[in-house]
Backbone atoms as SQL, in Angstrom:
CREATE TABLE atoms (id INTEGER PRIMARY KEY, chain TEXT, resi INTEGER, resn TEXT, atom TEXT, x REAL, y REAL, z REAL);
INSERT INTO atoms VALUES
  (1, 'A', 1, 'UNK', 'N', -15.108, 18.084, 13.684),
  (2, 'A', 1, 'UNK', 'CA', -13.746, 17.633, 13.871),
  (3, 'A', 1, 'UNK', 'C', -13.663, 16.115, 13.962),
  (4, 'A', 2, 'UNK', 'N', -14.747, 15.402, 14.553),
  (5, 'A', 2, 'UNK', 'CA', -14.698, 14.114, 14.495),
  (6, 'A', 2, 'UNK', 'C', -14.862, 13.517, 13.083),
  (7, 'A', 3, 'UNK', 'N', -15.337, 13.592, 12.277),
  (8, 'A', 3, 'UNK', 'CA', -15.247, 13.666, 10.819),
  (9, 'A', 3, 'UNK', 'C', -14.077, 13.683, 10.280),
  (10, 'A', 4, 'UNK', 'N', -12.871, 14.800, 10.646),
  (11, 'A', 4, 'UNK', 'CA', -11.964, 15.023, 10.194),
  (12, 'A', 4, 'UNK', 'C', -11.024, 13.743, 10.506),
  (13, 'A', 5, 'UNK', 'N', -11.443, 13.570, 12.136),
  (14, 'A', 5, 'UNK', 'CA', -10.269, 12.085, 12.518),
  (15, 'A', 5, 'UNK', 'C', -10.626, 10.929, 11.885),
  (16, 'A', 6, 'UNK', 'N', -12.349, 10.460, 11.888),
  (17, 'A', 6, 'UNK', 'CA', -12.491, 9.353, 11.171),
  (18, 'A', 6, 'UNK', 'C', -12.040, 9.073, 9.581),
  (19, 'A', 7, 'UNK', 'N', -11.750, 10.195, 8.899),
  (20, 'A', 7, 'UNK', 'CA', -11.353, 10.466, 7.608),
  (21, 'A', 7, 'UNK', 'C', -9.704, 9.835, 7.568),
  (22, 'A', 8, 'UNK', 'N', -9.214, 10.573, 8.401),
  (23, 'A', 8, 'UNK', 'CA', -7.798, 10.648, 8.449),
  (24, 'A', 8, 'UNK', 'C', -7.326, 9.587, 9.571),
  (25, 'A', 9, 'UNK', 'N', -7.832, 8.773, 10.142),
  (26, 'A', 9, 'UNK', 'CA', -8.232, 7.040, 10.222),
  (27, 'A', 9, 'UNK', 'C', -7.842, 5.882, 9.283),
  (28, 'A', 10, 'UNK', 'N', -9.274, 6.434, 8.535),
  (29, 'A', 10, 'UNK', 'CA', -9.547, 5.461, 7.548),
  (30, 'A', 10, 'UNK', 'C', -8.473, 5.715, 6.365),
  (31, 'A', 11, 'UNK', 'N', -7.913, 6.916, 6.356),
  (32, 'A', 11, 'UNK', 'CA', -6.413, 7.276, 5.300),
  (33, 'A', 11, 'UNK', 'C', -5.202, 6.164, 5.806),
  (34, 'A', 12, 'UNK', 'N', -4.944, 6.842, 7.143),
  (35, 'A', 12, 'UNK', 'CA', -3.510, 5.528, 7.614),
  (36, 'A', 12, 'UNK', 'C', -4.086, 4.124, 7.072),
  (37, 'A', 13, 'UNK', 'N', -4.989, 3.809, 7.548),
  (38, 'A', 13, 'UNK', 'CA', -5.002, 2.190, 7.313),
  (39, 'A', 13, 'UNK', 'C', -5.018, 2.029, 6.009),
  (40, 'A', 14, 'UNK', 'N', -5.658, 2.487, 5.098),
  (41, 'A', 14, 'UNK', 'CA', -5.886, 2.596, 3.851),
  (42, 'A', 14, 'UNK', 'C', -4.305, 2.471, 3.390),
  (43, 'A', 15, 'UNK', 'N', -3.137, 3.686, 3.443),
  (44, 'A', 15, 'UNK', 'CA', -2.168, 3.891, 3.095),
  (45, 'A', 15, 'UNK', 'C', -0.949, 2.670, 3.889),
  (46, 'A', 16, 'UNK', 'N', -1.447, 2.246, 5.530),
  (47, 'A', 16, 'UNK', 'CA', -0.647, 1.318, 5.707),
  (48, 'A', 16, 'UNK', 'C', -0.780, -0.237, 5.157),
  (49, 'A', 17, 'UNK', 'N', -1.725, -0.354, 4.621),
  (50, 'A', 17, 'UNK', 'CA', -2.175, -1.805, 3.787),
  (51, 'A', 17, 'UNK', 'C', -1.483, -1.399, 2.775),
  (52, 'A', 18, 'UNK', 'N', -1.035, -0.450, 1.894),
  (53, 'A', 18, 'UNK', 'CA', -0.620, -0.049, 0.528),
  (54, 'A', 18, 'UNK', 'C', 1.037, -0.208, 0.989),
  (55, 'A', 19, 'UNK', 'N', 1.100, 0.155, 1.933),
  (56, 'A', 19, 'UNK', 'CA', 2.744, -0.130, 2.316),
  (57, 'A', 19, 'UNK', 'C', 3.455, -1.228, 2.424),
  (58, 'A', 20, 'UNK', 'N', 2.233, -1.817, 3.254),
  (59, 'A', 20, 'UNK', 'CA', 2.261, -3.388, 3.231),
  (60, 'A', 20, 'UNK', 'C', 2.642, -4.467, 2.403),
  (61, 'A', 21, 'UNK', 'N', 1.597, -4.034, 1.196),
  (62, 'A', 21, 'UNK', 'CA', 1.355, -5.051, 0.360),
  (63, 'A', 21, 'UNK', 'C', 2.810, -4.683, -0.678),
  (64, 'A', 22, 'UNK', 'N', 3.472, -3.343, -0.659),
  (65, 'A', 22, 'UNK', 'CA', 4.872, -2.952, -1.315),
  (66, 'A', 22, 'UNK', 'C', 5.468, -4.309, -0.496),
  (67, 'A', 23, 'UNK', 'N', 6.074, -3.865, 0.343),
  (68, 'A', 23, 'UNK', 'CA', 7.106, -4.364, 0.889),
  (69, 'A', 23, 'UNK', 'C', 6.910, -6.285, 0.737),
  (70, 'A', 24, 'UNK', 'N', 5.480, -7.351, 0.624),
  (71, 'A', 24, 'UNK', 'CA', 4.970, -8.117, 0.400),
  (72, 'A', 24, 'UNK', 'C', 5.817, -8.598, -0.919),
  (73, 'A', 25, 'UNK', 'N', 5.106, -7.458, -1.847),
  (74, 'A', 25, 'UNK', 'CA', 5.812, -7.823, -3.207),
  (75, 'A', 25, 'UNK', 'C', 7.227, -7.895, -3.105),
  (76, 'A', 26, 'UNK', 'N', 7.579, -6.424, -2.828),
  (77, 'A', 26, 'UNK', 'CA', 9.278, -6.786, -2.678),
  (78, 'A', 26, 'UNK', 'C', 10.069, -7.994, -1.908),
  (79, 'A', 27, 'UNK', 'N', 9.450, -7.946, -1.490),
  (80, 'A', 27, 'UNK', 'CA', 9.793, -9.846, -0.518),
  (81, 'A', 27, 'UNK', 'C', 10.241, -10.856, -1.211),
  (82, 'A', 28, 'UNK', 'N', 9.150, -11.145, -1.845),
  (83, 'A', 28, 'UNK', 'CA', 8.412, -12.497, -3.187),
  (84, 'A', 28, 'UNK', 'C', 9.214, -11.734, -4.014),
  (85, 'A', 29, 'UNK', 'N', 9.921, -11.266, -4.783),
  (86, 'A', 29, 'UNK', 'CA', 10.268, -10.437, -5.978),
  (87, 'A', 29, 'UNK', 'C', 11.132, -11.671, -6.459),
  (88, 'A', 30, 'UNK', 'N', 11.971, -12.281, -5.368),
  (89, 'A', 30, 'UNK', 'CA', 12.662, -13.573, -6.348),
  (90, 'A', 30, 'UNK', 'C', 12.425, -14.835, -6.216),
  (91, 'A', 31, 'UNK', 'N', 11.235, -15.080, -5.971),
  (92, 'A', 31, 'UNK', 'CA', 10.090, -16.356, -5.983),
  (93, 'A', 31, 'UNK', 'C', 9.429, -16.460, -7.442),
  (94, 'A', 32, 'UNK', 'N', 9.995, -17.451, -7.687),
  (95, 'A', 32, 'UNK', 'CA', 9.171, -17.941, -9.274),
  (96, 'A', 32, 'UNK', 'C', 7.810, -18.263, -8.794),
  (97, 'A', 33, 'UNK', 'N', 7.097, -17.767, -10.085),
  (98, 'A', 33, 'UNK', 'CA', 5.879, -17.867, -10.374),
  (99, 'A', 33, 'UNK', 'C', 5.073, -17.037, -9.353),
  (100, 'A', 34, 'UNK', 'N', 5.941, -16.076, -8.342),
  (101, 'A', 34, 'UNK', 'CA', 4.936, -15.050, -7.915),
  (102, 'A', 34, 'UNK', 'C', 4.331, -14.076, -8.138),
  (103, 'A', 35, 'UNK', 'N', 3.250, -13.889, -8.058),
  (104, 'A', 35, 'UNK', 'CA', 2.190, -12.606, -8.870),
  (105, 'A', 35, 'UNK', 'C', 1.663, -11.473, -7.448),
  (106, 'A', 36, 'UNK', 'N', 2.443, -10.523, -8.134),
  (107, 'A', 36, 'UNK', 'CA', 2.294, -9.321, -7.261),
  (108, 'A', 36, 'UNK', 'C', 0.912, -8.868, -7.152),
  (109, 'A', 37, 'UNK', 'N', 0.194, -8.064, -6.243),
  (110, 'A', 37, 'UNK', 'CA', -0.847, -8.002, -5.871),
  (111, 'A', 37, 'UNK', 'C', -0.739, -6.141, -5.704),
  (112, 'A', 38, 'UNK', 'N', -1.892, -5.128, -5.890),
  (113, 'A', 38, 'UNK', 'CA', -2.092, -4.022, -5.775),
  (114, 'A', 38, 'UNK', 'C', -2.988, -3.671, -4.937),
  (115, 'A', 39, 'UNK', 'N', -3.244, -2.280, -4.389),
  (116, 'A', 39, 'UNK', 'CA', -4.450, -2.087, -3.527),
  (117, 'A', 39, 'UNK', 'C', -4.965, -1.048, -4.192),
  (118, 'A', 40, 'UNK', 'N', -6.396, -0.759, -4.193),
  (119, 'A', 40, 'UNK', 'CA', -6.870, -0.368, -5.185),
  (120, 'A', 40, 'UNK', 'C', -7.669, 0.695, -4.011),
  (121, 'A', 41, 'UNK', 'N', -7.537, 2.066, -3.796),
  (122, 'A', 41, 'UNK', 'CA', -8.597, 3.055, -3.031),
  (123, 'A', 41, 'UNK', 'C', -9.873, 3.251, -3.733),
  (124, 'A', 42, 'UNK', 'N', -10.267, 3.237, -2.929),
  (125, 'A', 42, 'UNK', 'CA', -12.075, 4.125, -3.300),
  (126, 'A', 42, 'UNK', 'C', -12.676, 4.941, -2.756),
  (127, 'A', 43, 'UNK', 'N', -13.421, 5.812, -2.387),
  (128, 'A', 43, 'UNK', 'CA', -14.524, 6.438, -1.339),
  (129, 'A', 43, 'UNK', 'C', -15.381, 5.771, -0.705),
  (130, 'A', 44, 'UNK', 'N', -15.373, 5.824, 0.707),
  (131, 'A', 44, 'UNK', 'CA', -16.484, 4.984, 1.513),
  (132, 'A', 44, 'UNK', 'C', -16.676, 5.653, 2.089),
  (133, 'A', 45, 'UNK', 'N', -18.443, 5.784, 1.964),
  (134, 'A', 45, 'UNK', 'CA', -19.308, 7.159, 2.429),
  (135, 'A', 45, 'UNK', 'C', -19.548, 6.824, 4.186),
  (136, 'A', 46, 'UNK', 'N', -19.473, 7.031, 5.034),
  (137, 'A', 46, 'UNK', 'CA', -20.278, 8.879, 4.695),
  (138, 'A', 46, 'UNK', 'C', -18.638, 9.591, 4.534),
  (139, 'A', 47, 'UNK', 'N', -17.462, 9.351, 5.162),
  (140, 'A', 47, 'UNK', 'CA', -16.153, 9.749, 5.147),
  (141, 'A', 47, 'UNK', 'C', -15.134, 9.096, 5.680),
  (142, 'A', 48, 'UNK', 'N', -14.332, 8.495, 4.251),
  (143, 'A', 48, 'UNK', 'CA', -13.481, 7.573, 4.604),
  (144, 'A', 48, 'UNK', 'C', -12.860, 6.580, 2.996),
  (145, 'A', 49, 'UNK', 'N', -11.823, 6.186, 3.208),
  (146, 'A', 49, 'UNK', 'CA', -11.370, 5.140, 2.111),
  (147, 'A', 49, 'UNK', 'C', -11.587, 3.285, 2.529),
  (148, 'A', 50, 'UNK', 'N', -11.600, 2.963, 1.216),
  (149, 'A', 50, 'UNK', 'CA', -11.535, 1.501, 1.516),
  (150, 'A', 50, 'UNK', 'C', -10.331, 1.101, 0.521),
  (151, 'A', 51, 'UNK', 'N', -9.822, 0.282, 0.819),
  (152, 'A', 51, 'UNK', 'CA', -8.706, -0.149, 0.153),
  (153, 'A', 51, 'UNK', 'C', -9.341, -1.629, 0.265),
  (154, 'A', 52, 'UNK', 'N', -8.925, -2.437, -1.603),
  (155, 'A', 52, 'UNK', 'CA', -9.118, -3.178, -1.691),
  (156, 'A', 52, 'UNK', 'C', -7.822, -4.006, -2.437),
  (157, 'A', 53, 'UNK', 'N', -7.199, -5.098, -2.377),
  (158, 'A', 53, 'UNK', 'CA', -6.163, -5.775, -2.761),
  (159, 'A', 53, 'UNK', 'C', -6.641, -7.015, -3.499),
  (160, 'A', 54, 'UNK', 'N', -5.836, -6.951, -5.126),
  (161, 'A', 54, 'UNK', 'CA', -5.809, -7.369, -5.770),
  (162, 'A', 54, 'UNK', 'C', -4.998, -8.171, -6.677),
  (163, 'A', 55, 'UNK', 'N', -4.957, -9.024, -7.412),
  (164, 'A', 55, 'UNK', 'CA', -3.478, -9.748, -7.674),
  (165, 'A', 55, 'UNK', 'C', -3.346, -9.302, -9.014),
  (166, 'A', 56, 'UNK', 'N', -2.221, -8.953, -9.177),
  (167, 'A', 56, 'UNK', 'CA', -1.894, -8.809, -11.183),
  (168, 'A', 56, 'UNK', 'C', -1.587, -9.844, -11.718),
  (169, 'A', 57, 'UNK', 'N', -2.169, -10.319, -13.002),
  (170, 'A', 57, 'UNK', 'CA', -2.550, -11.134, -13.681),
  (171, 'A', 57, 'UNK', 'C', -0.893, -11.936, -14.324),
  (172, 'A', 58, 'UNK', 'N', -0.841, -10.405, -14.549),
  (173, 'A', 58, 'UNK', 'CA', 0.631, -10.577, -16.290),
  (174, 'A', 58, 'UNK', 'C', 1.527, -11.794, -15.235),
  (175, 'A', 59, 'UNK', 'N', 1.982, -12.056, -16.494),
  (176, 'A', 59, 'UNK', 'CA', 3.049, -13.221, -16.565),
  (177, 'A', 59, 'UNK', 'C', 4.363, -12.281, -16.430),
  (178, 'A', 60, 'UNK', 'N', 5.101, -12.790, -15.803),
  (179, 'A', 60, 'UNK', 'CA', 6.392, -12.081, -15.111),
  (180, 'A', 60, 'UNK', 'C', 7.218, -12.921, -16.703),
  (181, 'A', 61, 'UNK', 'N', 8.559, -12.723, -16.311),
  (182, 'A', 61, 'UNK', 'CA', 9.461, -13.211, -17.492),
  (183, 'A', 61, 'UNK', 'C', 9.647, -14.401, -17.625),
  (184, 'A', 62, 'UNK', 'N', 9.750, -15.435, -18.292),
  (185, 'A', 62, 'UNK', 'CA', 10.306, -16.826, -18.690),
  (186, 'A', 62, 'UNK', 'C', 11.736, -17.126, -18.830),
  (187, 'A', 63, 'UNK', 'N', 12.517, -17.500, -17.689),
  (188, 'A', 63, 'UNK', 'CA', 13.682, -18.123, -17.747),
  (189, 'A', 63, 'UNK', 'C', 13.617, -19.571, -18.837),
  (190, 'A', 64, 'UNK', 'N', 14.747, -20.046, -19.029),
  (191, 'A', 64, 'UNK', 'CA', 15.364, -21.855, -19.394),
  (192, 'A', 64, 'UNK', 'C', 16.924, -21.841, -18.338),
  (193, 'A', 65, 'UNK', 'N', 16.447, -22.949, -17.307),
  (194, 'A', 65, 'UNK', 'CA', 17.287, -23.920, -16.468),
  (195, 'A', 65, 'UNK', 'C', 17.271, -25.035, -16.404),
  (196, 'A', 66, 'UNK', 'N', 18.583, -25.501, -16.031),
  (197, 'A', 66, 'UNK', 'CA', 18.093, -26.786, -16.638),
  (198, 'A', 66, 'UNK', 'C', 17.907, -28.029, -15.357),
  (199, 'A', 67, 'UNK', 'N', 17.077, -28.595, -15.673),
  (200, 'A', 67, 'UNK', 'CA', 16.078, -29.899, -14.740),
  (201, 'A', 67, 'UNK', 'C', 16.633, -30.882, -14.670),
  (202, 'A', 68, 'UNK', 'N', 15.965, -31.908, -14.166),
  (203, 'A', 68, 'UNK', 'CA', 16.313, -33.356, -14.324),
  (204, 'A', 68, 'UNK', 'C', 16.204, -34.031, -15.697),
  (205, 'A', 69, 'UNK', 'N', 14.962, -33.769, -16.623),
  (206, 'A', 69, 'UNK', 'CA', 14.587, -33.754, -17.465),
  (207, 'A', 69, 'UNK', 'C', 14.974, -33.017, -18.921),
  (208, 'A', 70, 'UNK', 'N', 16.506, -32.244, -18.483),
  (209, 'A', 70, 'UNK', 'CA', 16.960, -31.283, -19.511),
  (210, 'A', 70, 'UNK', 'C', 16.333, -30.089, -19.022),
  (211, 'A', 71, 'UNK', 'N', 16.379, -29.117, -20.215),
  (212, 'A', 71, 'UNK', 'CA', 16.050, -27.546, -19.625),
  (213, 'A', 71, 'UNK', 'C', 14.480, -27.050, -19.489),
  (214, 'A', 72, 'UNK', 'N', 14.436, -26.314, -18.763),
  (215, 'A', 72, 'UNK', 'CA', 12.970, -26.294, -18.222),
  (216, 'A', 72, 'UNK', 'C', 12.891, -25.049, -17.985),
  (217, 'A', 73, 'UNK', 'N', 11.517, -24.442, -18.755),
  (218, 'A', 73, 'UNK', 'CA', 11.064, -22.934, -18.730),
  (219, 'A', 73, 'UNK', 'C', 10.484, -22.404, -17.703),
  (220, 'A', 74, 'UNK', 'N', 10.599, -21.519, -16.724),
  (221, 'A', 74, 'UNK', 'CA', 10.237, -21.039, -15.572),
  (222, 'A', 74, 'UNK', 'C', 9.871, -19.804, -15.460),
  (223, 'A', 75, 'UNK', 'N', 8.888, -19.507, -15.131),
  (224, 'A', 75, 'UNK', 'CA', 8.238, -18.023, -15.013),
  (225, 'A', 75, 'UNK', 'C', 8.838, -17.674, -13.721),
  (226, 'A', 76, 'UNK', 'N', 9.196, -16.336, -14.064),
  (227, 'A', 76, 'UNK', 'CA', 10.102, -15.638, -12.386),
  (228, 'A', 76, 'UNK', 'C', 8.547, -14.886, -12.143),
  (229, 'A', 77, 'UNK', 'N', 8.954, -14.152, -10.992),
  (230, 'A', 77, 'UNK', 'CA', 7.640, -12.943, -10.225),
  (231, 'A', 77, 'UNK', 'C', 7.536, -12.215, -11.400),
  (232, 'A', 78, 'UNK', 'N', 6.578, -11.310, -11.364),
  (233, 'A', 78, 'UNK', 'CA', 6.219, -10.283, -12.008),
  (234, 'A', 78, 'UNK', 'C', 6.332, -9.103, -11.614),
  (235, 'A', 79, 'UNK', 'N', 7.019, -8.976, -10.543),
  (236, 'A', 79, 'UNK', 'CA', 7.261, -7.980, -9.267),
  (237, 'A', 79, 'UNK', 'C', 8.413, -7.105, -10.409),
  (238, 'A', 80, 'UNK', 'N', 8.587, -5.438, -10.232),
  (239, 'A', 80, 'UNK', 'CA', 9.074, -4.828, -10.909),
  (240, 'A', 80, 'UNK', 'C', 9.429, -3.768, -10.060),
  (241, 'A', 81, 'UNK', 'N', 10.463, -4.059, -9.437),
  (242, 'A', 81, 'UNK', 'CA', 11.461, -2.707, -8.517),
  (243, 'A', 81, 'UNK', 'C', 11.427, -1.358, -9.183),
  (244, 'A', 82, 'UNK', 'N', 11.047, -1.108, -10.020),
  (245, 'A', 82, 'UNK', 'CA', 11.024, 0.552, -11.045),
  (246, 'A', 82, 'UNK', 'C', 9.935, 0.899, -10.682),
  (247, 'A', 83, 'UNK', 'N', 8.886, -0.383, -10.642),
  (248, 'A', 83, 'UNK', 'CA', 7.683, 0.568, -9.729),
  (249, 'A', 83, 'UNK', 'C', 7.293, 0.623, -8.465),
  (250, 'A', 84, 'UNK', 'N', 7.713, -0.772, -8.034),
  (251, 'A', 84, 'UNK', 'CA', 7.836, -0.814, -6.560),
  (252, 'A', 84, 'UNK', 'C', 8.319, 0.387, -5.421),
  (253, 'A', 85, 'UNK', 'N', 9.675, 0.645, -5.673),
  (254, 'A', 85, 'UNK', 'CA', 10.088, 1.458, -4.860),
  (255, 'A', 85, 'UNK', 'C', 9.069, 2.824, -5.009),
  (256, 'A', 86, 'UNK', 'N', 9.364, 3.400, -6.292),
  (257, 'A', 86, 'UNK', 'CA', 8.358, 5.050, -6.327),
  (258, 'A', 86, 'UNK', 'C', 7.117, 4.930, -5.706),
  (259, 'A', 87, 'UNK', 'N', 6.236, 4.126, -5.922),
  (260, 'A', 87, 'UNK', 'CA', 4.895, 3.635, -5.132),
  (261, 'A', 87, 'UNK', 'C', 5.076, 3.473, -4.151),
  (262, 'A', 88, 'UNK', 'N', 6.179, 2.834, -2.956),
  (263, 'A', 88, 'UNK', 'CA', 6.330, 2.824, -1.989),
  (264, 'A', 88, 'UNK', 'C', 6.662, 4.625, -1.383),
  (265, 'A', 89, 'UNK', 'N', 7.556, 5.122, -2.046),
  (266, 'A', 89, 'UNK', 'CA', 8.064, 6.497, -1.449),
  (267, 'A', 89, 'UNK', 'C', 6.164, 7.388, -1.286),
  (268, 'A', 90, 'UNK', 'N', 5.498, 7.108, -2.466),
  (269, 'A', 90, 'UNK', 'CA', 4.261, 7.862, -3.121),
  (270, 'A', 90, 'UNK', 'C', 3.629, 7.390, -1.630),
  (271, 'A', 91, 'UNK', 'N', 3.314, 6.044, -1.210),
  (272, 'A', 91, 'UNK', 'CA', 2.462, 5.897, -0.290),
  (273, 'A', 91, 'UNK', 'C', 2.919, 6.444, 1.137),
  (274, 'A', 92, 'UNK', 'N', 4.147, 6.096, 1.180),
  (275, 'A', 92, 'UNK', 'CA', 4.881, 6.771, 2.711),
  (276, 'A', 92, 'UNK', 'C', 4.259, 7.829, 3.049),
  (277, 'A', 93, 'UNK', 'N', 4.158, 9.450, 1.910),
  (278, 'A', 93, 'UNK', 'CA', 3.722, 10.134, 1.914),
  (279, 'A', 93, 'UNK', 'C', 2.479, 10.620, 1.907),
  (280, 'A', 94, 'UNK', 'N', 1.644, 9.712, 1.769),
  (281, 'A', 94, 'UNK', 'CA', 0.184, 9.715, 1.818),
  (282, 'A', 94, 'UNK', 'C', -0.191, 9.158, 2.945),
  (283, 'A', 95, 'UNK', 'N', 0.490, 8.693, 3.830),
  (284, 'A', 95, 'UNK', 'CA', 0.309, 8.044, 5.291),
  (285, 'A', 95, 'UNK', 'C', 0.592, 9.493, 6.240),
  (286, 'A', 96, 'UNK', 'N', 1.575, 9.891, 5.791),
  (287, 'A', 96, 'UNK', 'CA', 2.321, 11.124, 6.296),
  (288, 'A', 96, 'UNK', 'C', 1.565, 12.217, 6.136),
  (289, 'A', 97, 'UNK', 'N', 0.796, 12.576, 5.650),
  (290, 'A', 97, 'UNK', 'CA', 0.016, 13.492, 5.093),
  (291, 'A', 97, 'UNK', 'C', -1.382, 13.168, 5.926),
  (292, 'A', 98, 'UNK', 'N', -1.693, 12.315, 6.153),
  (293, 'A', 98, 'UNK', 'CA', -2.614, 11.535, 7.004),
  (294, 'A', 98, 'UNK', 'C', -2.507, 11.688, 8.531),
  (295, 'A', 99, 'UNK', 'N', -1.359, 11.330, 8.701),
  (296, 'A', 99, 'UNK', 'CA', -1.057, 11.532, 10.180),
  (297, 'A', 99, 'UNK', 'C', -0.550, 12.850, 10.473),
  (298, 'A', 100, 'UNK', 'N', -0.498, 13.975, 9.556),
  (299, 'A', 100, 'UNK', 'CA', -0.254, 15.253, 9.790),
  (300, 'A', 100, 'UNK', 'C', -1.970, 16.033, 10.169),
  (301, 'A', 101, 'UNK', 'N', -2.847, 15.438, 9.305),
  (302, 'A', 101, 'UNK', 'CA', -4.534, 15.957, 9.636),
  (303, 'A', 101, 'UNK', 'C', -4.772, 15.560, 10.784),
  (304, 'A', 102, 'UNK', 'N', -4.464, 14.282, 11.795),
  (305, 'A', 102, 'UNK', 'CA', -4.736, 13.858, 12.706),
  (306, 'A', 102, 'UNK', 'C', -3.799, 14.507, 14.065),
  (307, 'A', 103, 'UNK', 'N', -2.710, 14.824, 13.412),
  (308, 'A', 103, 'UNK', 'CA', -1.855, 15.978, 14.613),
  (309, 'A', 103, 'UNK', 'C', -2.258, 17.465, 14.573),
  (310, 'A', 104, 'UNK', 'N', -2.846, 18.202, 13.591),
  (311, 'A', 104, 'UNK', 'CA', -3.721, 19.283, 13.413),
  (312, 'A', 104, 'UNK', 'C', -5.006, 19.469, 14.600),
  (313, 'A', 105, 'UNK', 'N', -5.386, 17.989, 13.994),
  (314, 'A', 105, 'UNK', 'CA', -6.750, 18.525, 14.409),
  (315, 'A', 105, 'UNK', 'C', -6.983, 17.953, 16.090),
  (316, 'A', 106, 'UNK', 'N', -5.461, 17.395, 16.336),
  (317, 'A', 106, 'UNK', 'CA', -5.355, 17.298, 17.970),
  (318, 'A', 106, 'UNK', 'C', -5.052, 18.462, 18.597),
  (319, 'A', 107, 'UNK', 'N', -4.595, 19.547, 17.495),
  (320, 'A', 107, 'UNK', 'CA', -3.845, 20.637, 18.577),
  (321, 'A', 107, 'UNK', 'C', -5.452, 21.696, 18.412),
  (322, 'A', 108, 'UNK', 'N', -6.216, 21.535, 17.360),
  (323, 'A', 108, 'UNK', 'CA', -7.686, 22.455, 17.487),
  (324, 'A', 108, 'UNK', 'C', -7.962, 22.042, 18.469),
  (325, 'A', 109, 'UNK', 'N', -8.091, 20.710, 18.926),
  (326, 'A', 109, 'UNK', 'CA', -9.245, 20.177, 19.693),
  (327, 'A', 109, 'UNK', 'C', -8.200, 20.514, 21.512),
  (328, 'A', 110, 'UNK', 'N', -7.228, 20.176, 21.654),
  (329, 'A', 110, 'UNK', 'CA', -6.193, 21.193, 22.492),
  (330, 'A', 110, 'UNK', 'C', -6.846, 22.532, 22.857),
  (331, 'A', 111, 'UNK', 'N', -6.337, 23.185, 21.883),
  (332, 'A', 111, 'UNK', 'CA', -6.493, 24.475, 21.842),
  (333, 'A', 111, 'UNK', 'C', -8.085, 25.336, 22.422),
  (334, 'A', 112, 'UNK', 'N', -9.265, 24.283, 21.712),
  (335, 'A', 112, 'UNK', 'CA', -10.507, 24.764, 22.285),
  (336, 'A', 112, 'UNK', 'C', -11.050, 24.315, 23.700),
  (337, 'A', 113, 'UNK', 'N', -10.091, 23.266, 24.103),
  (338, 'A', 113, 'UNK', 'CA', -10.306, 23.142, 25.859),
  (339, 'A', 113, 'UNK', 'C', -9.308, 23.624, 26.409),
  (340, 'A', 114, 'UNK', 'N', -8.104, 24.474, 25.874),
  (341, 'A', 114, 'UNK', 'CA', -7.904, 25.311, 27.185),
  (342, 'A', 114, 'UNK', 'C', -8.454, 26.851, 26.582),
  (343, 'A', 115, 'UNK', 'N', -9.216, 27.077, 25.621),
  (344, 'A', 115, 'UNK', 'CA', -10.035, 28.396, 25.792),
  (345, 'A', 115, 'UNK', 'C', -10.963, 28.053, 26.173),
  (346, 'A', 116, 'UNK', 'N', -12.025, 26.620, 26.332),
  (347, 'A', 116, 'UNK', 'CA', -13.159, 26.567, 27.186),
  (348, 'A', 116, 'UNK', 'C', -12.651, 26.473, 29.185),
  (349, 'A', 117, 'UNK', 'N', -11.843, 26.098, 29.396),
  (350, 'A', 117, 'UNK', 'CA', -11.249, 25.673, 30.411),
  (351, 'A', 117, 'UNK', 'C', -10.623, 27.144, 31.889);
């Protein structure tokens, strides 16, 4: 059972860095020249995730406004609300799902001290 909590541990944090880094982007979304960043899961043995965060490369869109100098080309964020939000709902639920193994396996571990008890 301790296995089960360190698992479902290392899930919340995993899934609350992924929430994080949503709401991060969505922030910056109307900051020129900001480059949204992803978190990337893996398996980390003996049981558990690692989440690692990363920046996306792509070039967001190119505005013309105009400067001191006449008009001037400006890269906006690269941040994209069509995926933002669904990825956000996707991770909520994977936190949730997380903290449902960890309320389970409080009521086993309950349950077998008042039948040892």
């Amino acid at each position: 059972m301790i296995a089960g909590i360190q698992s479902a541990l290392s899930g919340l944090e995993a899934f609350t860095k992924k929430i994080e880094n949503n709401a991060n982007n969505v922030a910056n979304m109307n900051t020129e020249g900001f480059k949204k960043s992803r978190v990337l899961l893996a398996a980390q043995p003996p049981q558990g995730v690692r989440a690692t965060v990363e920046q996306v490369d792509l070039s967001g869109p190119v505005v013309a406004e105009p400067g001191d100098n006449g008009i001037v080309m400006i890269e906006q964020s690269n941040v994209d609300l069509g995926e933002e939000f669904p990825e956000m709902m996707l991770n909520t639920h994977g936190y949730a799902a997380n903290l449902k193994t960890l309320q389970a396996t409080d009521q086993m571990l309950q349950n077998m001290l008042d039948i040892k008890a």
